[in-house]
Structure formats: C-alpha cells, structure tokens
ROTOR-115026 format. One record per residue (C-alpha): residue in three letters; x, y, z. Coordinates in pm, whole numbers, plus 50000, padded with zeros to 5 digits. Layout:
! ROTOR-115026
type_px_py_pz
ALA_X_Y_Z
...
//
This chain:
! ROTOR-115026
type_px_py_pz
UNK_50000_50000_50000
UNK_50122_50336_49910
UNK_50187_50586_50177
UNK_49960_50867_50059
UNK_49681_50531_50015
UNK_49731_50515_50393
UNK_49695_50883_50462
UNK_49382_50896_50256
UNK_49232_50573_50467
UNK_49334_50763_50768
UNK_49168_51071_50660
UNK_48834_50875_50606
UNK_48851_50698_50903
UNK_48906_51010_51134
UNK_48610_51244_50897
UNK_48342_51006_50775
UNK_48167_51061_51087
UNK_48168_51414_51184
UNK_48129_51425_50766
UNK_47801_51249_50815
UNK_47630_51380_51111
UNK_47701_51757_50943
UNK_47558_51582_50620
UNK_47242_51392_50754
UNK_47144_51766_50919
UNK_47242_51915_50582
UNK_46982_51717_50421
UNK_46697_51734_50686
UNK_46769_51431_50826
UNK_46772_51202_50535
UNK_47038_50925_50620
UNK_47096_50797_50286
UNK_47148_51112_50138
UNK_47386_51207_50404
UNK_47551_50830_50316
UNK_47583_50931_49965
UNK_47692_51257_49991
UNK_48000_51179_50237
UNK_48045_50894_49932
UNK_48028_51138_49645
UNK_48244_51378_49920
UNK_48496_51102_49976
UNK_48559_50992_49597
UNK_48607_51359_49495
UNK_48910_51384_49786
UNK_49038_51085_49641
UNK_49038_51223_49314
UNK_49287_51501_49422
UNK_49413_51322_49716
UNK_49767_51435_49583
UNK_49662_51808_49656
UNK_49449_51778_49915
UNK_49706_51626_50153
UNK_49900_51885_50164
UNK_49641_52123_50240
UNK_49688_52286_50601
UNK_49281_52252_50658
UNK_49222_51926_50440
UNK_48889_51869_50690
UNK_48798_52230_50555
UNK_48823_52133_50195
UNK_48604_51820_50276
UNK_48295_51965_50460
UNK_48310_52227_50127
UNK_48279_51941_49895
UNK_48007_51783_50129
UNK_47852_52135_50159
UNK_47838_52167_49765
UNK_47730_51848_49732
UNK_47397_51880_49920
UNK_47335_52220_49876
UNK_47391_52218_49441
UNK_47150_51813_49537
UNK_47489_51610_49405
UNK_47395_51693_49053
UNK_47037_51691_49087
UNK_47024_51348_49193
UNK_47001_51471_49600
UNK_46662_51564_49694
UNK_46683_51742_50058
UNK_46405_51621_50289
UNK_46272_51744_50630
UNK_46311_51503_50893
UNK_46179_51519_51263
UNK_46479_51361_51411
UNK_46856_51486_51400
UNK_47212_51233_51496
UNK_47228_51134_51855
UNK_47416_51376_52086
UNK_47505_51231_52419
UNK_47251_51375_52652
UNK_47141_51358_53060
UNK_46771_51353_53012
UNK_46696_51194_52697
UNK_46319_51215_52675
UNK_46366_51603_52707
UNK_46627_51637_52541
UNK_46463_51399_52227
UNK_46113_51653_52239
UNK_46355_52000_52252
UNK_46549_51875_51966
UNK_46272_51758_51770
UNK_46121_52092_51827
UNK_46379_52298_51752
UNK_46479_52071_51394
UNK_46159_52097_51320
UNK_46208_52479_51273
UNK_46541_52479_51195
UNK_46428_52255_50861
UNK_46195_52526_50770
UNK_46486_52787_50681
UNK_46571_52769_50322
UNK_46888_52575_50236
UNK_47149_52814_50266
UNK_47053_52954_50590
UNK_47057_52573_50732
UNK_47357_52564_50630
UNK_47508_52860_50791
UNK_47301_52739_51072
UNK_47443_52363_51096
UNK_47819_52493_50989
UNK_47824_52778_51252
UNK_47616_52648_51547
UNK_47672_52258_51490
UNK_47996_52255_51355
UNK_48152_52535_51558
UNK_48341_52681_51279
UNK_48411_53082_51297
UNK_48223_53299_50997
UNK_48563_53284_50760
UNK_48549_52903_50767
UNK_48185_52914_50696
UNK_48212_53168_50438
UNK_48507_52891_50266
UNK_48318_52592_50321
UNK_48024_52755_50143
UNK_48248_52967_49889
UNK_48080_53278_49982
UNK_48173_53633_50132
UNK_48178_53642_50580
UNK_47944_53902_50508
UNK_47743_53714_50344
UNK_47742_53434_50632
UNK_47652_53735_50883
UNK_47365_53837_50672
UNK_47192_53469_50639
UNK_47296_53408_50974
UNK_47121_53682_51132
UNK_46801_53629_50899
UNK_46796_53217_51020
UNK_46818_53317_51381
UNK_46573_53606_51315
UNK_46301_53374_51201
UNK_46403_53116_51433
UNK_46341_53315_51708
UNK_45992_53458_51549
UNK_45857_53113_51530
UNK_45989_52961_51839
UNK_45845_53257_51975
UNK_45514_53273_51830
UNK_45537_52847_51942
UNK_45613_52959_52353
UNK_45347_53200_52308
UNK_45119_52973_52214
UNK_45200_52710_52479
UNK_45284_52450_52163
UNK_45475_52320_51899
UNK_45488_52411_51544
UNK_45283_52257_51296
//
C-alpha cells in the first residue's frame, strides 16, 4: 500500500463521521442522502488526494465538497428532505432532550437551504464565519447576513410556538 493510500484511509477513518452527522442535518435528516453525499464527498478527495494532503485545513476542503454536494443536490440526483429527528448527541435527560430537539429541527428545517447551512456549519459545527464563508464559497458578510436572517426567524417562530403554549405545525 502506498503511503499517501494510507493517509487517505486515515483521513476517512478520522472524517466520515463528523462528515456524516454535518451531512444527515444538511439534508433534513435524510440518512441515505447524508451516506451518499460523504460517498460522492469522499471519491472527489480521492480524486485530488495528491493536493488535498498537503492542504493545512484538508477537513475544511472536505465539509466544502460535502457542503456543495447537498446544497447544488449532488447533481440533481440529491433531493433534501425534512426530517423530525437529528444524529444522537450524548445527553442527561433523553426524553427532554429527544422533544427540545425535535422541536427545535423541526424549525430549523423550515429555513431555506442556505441559511441551514450557515446554521448547521456555525452552530453545529463550531466553525468561525471565515470558515463558513470557505466551506460555502461565499463572502463572511454574506454568512453574517443569512445568519442573522435564520436566527431572526428562528426566534419569530419559536416565539410565536412559547406564546402559544405549543409546537409548530
């Protein structure tokens, strides 16, 4: 086996996951989307694996493909679908924490794509607004600006929800 054939199994081994739970809420929760577009995410790395090695932030360069994948639907063969349920996060109180999280996705999968996005990259993924604005191959103001509109109508209909002493539907 070739050395840069082990780097690249080492690569996959260490992102397929994090690559996958960032995918599945990506795609609303659709598992074999989220399966197919870490695939389609993976064989694209491999295809420049020579390049990509070297990068400093090769992780970067992977959740960008991913990103593009699901966001441009993988060529039009990735159809994004709302889900009500979102990857398993360790948590103390899990009936809670299952109904909060449902409720929240359930908004969350509401905003249009882009704004998920931001949302999942930024909030989910923890990265600052640059490496959001490289993953999606747009400006940092242009992550502030879709930011602030997601969390704007998150909090209108989470608040219109507590006001109403339910959930949305």
């Amino acid at each position: 086996m070739l050395r840069g054939d082990r780097d690249f199994d080492a690569f996959v081994a260490a992102r397929s996951g994090p690559l996958f739970r960032t995918a599945t809420l990506l795609t609303g929760g659709d598992a074999a989307a989220a399966s197919d577009a870490v695939q389609s995410t993976m064989l694209e790395l491999w295809r420049r694996w020579a390049r990509v090695r070297t990068m400093e932030r090769a992780d970067g360069y992977a959740y960008r493909v991913l990103t593009t994948q699901v966001l441009r639907g993988q060529r039009g063969a990735l159809k994004l679908v709302p889900t009500d349920t979102v990857p398993e996060q360790p948590v103390d109180d899990i009936a809670a924490a299952t109904a909060m999280r449902s409720d929240m996705w359930s908004v969350v999968r509401l905003l249009p794509d882009v704004q998920r996005a931001v949302v999942v990259l930024r909030f989910y993924e923890d990265m600052t607004e640059a490496q959001t604005a490289d993953v999606l191959d747009i400006a940092v103001g242009t992550v502030k600006s879709h930011t602030s509109r997601a969390l704007a109508t998150l909090r209108r209909i989470l608040g219109t929800q507590l006001a109403a002493g339910g959930t949305h539907d």
